[in-house]
BAFI-3210 file (N, C-alpha, C; in Angstrom, 3 decimals, decimal comma, padded with zeros to 6 digits):
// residues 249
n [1|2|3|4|5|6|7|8|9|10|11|12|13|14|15|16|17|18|19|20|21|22|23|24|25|26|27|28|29|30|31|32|33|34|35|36|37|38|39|40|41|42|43|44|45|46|47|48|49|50|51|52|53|54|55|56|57|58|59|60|61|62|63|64|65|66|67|68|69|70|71|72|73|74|75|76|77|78|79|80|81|82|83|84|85|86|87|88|89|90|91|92|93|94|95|96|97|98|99|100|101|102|103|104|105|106|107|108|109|110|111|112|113|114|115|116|117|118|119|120|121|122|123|124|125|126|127|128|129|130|131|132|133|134|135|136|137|138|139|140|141|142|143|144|145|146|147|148|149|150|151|152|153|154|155|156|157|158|159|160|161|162|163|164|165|166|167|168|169|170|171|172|173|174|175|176|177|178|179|180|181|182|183|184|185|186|187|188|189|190|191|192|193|194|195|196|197|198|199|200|201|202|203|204|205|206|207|208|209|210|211|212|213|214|215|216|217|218|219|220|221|222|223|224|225|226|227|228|229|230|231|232|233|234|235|236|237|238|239|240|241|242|243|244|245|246|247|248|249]
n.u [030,100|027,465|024,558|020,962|018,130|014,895|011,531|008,194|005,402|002,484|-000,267|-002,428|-003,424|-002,801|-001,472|000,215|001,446|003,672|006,335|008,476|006,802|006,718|005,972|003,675|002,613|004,178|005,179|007,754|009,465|008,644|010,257|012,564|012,927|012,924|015,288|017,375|016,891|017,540|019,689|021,772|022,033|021,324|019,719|019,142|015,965|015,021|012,607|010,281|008,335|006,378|003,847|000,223|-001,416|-003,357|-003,000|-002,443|000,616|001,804|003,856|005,675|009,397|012,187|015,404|018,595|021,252|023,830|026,582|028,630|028,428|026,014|024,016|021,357|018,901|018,976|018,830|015,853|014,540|014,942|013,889|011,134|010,426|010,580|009,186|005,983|002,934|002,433|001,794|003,524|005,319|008,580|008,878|010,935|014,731|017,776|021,142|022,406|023,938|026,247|024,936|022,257|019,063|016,163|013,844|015,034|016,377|014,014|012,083|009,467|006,616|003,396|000,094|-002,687|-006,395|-009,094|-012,324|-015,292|-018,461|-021,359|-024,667|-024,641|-022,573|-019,072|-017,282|-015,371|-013,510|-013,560|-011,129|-009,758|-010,743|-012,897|-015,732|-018,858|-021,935|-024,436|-024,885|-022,298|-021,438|-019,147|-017,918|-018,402|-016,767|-014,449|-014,013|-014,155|-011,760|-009,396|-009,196|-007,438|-005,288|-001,062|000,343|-000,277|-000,841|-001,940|-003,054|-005,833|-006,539|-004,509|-004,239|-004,157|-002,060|-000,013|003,717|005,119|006,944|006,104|002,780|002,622|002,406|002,828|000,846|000,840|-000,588|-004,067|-005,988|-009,399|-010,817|-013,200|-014,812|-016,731|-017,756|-017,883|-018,727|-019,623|-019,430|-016,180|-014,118|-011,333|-008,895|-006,332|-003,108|-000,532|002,696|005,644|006,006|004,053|001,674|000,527|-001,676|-003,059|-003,705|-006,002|-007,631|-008,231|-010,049|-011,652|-012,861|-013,569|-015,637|-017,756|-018,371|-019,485|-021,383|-023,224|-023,208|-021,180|-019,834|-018,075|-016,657|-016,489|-013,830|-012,089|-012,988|-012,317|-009,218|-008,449|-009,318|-007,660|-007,222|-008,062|-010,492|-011,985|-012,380|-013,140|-014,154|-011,605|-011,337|-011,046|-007,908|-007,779|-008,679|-006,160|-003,793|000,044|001,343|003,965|007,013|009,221|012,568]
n.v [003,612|002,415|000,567|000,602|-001,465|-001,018|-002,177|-001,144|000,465|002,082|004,695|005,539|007,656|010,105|011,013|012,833|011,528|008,999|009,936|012,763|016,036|019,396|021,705|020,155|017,395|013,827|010,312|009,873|012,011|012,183|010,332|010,593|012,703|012,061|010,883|013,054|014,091|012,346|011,335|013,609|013,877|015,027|012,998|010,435|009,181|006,160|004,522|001,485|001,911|004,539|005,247|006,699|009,295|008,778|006,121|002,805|001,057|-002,379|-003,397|-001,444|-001,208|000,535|002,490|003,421|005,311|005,419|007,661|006,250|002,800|000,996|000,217|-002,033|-002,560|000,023|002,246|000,914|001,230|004,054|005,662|004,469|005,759|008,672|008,652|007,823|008,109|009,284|008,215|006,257|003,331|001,451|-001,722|-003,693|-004,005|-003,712|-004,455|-004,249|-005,439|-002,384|-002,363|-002,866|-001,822|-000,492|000,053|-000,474|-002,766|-004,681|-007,498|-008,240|-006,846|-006,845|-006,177|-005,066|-004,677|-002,969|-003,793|-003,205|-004,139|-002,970|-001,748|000,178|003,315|003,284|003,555|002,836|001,724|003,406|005,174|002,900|000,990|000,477|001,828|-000,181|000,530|-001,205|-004,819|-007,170|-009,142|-011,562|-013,782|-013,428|-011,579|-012,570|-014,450|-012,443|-011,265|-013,384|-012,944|-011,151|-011,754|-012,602|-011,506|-008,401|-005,373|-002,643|-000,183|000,408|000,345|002,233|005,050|008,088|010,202|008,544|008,319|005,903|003,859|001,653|000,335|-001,951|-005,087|-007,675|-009,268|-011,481|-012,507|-012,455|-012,330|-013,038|-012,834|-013,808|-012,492|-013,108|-010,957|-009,636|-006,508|-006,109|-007,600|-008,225|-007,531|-008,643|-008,721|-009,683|-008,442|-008,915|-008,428|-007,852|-004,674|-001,757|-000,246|003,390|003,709|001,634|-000,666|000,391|001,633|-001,642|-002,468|-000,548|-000,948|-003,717|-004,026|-002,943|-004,967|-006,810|-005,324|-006,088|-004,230|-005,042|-007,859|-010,940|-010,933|-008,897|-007,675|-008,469|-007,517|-004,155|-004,582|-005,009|-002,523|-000,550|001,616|004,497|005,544|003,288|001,828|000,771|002,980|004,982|003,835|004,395|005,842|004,731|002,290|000,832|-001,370|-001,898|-004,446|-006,305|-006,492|-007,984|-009,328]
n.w [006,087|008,105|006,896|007,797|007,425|007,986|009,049|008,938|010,457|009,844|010,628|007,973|007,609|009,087|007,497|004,648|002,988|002,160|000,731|001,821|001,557|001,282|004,053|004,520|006,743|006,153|005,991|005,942|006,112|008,598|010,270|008,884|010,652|013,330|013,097|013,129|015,510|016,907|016,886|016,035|012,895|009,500|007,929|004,650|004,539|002,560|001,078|000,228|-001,215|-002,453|-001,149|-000,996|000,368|003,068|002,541|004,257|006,418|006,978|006,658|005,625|004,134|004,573|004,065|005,436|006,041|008,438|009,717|012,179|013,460|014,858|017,914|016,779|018,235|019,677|017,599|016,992|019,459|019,975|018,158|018,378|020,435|019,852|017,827|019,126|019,818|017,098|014,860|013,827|013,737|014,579|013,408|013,379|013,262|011,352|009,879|006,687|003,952|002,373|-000,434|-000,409|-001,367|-000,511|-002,254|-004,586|-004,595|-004,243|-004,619|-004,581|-003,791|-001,565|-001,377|000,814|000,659|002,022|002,422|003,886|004,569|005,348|006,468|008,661|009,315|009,797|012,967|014,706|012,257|010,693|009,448|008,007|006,230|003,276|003,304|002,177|001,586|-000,069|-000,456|-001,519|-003,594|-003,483|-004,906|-007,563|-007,588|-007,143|-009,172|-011,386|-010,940|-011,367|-013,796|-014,247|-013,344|-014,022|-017,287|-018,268|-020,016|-018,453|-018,415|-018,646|-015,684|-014,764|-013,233|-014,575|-014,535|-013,728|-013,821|-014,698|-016,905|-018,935|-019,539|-018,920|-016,780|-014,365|-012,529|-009,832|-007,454|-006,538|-004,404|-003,260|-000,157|002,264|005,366|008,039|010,204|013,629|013,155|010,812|007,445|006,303|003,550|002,101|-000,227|-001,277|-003,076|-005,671|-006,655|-008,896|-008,869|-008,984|-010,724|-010,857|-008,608|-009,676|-007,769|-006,381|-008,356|-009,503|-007,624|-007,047|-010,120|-009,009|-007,280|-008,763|-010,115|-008,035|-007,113|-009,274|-011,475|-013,405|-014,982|-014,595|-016,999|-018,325|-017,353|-018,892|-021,348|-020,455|-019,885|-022,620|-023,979|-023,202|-021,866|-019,710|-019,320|-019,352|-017,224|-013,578|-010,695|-009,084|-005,674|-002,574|-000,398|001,858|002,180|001,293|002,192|002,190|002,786|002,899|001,663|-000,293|-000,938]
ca.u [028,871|026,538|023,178|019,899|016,919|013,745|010,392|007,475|004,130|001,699|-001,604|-001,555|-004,603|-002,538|-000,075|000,116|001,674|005,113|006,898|008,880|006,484|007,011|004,445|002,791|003,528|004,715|005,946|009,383|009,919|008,514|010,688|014,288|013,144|013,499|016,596|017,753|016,328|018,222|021,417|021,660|022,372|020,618|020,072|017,876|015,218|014,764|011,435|010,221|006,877|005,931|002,213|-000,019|-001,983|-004,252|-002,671|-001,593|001,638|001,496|005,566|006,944|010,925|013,026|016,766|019,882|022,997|024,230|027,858|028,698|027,769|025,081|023,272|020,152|018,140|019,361|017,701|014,575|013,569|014,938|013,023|009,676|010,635|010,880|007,692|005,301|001,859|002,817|000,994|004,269|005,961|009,275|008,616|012,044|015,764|018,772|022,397|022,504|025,281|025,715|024,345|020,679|018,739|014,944|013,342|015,469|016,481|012,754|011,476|008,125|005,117|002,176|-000,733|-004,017|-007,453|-010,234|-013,566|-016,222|-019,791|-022,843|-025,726|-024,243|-021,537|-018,039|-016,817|-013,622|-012,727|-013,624|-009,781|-008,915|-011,514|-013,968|-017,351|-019,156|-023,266|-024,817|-024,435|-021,108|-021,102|-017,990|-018,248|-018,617|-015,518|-013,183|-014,120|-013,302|-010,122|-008,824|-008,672|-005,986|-003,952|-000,437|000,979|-001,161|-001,209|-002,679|-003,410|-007,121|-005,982|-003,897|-004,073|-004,003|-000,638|001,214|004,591|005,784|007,863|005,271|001,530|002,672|002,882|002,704|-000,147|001,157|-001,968|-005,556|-006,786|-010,227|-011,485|-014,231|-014,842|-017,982|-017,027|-018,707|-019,089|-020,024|-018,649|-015,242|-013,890|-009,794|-007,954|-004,803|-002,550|000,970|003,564|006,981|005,687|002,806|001,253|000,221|-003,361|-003,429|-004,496|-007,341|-008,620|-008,920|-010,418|-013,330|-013,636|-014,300|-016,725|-019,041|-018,914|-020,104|-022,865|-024,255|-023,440|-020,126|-019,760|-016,617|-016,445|-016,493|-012,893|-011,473|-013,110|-011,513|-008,274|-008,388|-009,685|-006,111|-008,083|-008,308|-011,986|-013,082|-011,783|-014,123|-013,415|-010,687|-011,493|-010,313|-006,718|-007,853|-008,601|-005,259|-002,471|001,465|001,755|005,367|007,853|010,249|013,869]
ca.v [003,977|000,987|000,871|-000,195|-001,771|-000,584|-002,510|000,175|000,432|003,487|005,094|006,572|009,075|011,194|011,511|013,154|010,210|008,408|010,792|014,296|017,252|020,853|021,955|018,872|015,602|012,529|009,612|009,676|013,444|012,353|009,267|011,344|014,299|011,075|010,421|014,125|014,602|011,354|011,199|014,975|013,545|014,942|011,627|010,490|007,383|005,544|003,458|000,539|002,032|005,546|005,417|008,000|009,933|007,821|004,316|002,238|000,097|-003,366|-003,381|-001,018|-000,806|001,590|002,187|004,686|005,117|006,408|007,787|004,989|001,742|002,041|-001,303|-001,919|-001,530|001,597|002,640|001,012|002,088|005,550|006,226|004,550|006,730|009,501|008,393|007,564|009,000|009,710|006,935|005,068|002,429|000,987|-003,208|-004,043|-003,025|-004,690|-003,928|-004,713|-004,944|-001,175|-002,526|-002,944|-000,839|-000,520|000,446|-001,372|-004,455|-005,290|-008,107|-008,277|-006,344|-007,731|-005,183|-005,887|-003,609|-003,821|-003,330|-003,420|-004,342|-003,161|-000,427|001,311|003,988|003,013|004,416|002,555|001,104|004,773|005,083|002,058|000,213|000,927|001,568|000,150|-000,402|-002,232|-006,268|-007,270|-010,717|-012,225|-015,168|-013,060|-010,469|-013,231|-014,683|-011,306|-011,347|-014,249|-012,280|-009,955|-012,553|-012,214|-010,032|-007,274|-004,232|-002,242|001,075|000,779|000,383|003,282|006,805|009,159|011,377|007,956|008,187|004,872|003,908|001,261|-000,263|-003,562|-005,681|-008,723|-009,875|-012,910|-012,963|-010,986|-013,531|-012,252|-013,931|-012,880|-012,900|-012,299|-009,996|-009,080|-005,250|-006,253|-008,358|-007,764|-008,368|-008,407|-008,123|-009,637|-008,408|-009,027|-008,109|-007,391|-003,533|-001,379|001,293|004,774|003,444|000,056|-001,437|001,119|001,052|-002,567|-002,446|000,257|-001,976|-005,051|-003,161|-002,805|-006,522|-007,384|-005,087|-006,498|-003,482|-005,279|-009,041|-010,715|-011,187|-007,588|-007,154|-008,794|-005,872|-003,186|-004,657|-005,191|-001,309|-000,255|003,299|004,880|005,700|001,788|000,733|001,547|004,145|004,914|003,455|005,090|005,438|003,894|000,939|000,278|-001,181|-002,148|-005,204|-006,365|-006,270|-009,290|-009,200]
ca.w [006,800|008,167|006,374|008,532|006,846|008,992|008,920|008,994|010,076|009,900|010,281|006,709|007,523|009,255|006,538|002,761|002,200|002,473|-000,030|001,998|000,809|001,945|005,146|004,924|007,517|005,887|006,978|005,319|006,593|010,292|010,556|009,231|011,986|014,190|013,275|013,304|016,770|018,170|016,383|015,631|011,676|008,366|007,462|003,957|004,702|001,076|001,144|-000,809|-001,941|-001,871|-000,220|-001,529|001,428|003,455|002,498|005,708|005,836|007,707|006,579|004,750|004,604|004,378|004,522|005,988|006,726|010,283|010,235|012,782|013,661|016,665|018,001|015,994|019,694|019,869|016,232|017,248|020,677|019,611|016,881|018,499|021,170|019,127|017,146|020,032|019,179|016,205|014,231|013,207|014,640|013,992|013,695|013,431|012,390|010,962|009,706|006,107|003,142|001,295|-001,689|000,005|-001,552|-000,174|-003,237|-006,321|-004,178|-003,908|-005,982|-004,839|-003,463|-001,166|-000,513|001,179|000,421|003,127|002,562|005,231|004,168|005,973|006,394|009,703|008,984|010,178|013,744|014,968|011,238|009,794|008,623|008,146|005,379|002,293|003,449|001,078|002,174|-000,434|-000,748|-002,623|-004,534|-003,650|-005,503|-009,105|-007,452|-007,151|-010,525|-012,108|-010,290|-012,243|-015,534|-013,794|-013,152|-015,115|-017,737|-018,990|-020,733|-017,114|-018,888|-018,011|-014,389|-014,056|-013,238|-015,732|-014,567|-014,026|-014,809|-015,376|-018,461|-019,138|-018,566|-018,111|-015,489|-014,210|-011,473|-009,328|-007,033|-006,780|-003,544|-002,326|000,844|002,842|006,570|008,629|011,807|014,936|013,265|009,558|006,305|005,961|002,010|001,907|-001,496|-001,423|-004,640|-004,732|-008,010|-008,586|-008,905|-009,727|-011,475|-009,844|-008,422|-009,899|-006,644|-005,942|-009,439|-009,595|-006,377|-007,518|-010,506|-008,897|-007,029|-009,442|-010,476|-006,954|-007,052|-010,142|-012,565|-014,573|-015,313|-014,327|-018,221|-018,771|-016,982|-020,215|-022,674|-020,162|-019,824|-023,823|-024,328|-022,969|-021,460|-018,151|-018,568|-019,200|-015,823|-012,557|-010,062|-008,242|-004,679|-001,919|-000,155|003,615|002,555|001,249|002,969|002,218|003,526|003,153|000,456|-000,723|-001,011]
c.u [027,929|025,093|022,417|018,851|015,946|012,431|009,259|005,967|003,289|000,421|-001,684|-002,863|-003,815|-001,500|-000,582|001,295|003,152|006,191|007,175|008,013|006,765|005,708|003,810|003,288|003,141|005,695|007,352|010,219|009,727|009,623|012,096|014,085|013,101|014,565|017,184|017,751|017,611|019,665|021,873|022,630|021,445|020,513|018,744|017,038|014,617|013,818|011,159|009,257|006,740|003,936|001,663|-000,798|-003,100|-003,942|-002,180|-000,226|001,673|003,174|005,827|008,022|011,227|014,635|017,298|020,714|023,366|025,889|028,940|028,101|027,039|024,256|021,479|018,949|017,943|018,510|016,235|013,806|013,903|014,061|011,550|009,485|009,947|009,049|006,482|004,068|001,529|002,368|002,278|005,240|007,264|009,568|009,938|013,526|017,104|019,895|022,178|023,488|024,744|025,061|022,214|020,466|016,611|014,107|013,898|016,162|015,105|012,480|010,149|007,399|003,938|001,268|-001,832|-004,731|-008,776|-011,285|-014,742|-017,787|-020,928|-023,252|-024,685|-022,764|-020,395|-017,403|-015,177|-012,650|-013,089|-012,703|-008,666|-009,926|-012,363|-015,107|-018,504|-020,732|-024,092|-024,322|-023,401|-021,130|-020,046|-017,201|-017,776|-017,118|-014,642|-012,963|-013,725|-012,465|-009,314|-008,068|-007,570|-004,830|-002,460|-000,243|000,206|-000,733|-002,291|-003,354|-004,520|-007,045|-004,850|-003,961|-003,479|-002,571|000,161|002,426|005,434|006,007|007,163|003,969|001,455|003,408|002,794|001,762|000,078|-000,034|-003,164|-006,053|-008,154|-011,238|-012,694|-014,646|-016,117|-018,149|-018,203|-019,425|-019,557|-019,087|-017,309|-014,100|-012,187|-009,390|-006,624|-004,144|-000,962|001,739|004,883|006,528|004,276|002,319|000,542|-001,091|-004,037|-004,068|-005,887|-008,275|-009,566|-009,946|-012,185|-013,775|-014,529|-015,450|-017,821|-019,208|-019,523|-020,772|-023,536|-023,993|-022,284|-020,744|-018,091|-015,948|-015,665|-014,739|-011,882|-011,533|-012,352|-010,358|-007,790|-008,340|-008,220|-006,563|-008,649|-010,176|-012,672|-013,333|-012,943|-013,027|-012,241|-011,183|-010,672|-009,389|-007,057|-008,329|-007,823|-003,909|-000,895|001,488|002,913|006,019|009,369|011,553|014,636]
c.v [002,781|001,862|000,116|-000,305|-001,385|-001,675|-001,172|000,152|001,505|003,323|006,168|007,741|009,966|011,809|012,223|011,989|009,523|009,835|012,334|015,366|018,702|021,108|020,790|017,309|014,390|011,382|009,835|011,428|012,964|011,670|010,358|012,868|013,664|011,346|011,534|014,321|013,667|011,243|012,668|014,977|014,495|013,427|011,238|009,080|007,245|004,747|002,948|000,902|003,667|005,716|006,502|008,103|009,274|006,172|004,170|001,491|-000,813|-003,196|-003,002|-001,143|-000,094|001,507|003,575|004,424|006,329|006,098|006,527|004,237|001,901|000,716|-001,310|-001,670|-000,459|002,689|002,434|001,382|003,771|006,186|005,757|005,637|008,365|009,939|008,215|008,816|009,668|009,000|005,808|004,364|001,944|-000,480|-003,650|-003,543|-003,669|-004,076|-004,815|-003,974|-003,343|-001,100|-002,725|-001,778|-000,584|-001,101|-000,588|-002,518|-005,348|-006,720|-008,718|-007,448|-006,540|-006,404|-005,935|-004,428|-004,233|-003,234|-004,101|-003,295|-004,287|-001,783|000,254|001,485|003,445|004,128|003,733|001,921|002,544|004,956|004,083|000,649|001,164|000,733|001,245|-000,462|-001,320|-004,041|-006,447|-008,994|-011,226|-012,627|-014,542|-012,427|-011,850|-014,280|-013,371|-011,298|-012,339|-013,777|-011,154|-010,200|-012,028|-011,332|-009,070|-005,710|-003,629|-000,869|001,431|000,920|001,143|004,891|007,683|009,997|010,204|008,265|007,496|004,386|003,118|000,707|-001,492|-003,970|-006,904|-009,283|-011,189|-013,168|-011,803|-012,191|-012,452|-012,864|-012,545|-013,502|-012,096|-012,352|-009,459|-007,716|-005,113|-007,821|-007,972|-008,936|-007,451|-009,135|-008,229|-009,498|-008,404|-009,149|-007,323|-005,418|-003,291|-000,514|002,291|004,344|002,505|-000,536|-000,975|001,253|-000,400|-002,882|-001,658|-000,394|-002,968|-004,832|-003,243|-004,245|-007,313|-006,667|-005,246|-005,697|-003,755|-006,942|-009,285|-010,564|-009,869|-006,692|-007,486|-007,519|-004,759|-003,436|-004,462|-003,400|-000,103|001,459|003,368|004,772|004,110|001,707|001,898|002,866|003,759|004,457|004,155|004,602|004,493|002,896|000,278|000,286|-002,312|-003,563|-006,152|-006,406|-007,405|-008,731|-010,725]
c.w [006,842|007,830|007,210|007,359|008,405|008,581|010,006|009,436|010,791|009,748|009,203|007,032|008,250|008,507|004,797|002,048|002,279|002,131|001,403|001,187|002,151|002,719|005,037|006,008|006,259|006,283|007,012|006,209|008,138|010,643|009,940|010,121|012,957|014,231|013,566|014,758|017,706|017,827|015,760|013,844|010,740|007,844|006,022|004,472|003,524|001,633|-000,037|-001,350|-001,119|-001,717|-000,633|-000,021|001,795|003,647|004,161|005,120|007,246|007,404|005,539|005,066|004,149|004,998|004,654|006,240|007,431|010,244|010,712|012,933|015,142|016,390|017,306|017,298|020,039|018,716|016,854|018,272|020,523|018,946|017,446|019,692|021,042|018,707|017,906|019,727|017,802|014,899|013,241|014,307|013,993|014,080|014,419|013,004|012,334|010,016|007,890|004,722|002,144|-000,042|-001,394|-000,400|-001,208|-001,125|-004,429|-006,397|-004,287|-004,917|-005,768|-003,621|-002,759|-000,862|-000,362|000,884|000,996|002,643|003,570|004,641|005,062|006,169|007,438|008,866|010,122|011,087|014,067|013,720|009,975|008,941|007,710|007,022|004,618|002,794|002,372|001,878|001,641|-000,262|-001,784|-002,751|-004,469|-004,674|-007,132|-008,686|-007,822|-008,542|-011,494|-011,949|-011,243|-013,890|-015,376|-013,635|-014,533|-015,501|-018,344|-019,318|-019,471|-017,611|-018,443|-016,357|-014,056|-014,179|-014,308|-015,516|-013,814|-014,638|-015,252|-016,706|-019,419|-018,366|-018,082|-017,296|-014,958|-012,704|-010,757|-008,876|-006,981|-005,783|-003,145|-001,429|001,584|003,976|007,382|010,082|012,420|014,092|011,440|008,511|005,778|004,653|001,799|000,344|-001,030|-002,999|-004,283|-006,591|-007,597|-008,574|-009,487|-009,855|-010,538|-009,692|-008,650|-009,341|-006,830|-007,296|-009,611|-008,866|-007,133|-008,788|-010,313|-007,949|-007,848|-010,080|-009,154|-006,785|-008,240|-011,540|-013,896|-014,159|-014,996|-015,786|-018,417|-017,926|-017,958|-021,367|-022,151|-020,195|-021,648|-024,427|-023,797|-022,844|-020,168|-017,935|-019,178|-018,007|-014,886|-012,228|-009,275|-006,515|-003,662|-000,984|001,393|003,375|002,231|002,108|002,600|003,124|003,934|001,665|000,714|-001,335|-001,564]
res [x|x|x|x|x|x|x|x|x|x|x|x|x|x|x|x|x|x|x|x|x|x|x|x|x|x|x|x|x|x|x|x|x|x|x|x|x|x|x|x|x|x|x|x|x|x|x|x|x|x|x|x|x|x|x|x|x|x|x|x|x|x|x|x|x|x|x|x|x|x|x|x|x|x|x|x|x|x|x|x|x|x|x|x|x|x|x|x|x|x|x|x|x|x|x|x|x|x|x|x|x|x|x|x|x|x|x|x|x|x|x|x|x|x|x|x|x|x|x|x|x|x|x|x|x|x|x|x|x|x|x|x|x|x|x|x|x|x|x|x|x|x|x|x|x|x|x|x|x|x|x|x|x|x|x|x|x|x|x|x|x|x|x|x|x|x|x|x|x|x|x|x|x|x|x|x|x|x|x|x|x|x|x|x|x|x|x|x|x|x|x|x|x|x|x|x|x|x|x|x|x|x|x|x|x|x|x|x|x|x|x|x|x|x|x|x|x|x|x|x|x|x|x|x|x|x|x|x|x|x|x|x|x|x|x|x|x|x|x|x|x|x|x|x|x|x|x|x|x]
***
């Protein structure tokens, strides 16, 4: 049976989230009632990151296997076909050996986390960034960022009904640039690791939050990481301003 790799990209607000749940749309359920529809298959689609409800994906992948061999054209205008209005797209699509495995081939991670800085409420970036209205300090954020770098003990940075085997992890980058747009201040969060804990991103994220409005120190991301406890670490930040942005093989 030939396996396809897929490249993925979604509007996660209309989803409960990558993950197949019962009555609810998700991507993973919309995208194999594609394939059902066009190749009249049960077919499963394995993804590299399950997205919680709201996240976007700039490129997720995902993988299947179709009976026969069928021209990778054929997969992808089918399925955007299929998908059209539907808030996912299928980037790209490629024949790869049965040992590809989406998910436990991966060996690294890139997400981005937008936040949008200014008084007026957010109409066409409503879904799609952190509204945050006060002034955010860059300068101090991306100095906190530094202490994330590497291997840590993440415990303060993860969700309480995690169920990963451990809290550590390893932080390659935490970049945080900042760009000033026609419709406000827009502050991107690049993080990028071989894996990562249930919320990791969006924690750090509502952390470093509060070190760019003045109320932490970047210092003070050392004592939480050290305090190895959910309730040091900020808030959880919310899912639309995170997004999947590709995954390494």
């Amino acid at each position: 049976m030939p396996r396809y790799k897929l490249t993925i990209e979604y509007e996660g607000s209309r989803f409960s989230g990558w993950q197949r749940q019962l009555g609810r749309p998700s991507v993973q359920g919309t995208i194999e009632q594609g394939i059902k529809t066009i190749f009249k298959r049960e077919v499963l689609v394995e993804g590299a990151g399950r997205t919680d409800a709201g996240v976007h994906a700039l490129g997720q992948v995902a993988h299947l296997d179709l009976p026969h061999e069928v021209p990778v054209h054929r997969v992808c205008d089918g399925l955007n076909s299929y998908l059209r209005d539907r808030g996912i797209a299928i980037l790209s699509a490629e024949i790869v050996p049965n040992t590809f495995h989406a998910r436990f081939s991966a060996t690294g991670r890139v997400y981005e986390y937008h936040i949008l800085n200014r008084r007026a409420p957010l109409v066409l970036r409503a879904n799609q960034a952190w509204h945050v209205i006060g002034p955010l300090d860059v300068l101090k954020m991306q100095a906190a960022a530094t202490h994330l770098l590497g291997t840590h003990d993440f415990t303060s940075f993860r969700a309480t009904l995690c169920q990963a085997p451990s809290p550590v992890k390893t932080l390659d980058e935490l970049d945080i640039t900042h760009r000033e747009m026609p419709d406000g201040d827009l502050i991107i969060a690049q993080v990028a690791s071989r894996s990562f804990l249930h919320h990791q991103v969006r924690i750090m994220m509502g952390t470093l939050k509060l070190v760019g409005e003045g109320r932490l120190s970047p210092e003070d991301i050392l004592l939480i990481l050290t305090a190895r406890d959910r309730r040091a670490g900020g808030p959880t930040a919310p899912p639309h301003g995170l997004y999947l942005k590709s995954v390494a093989y």
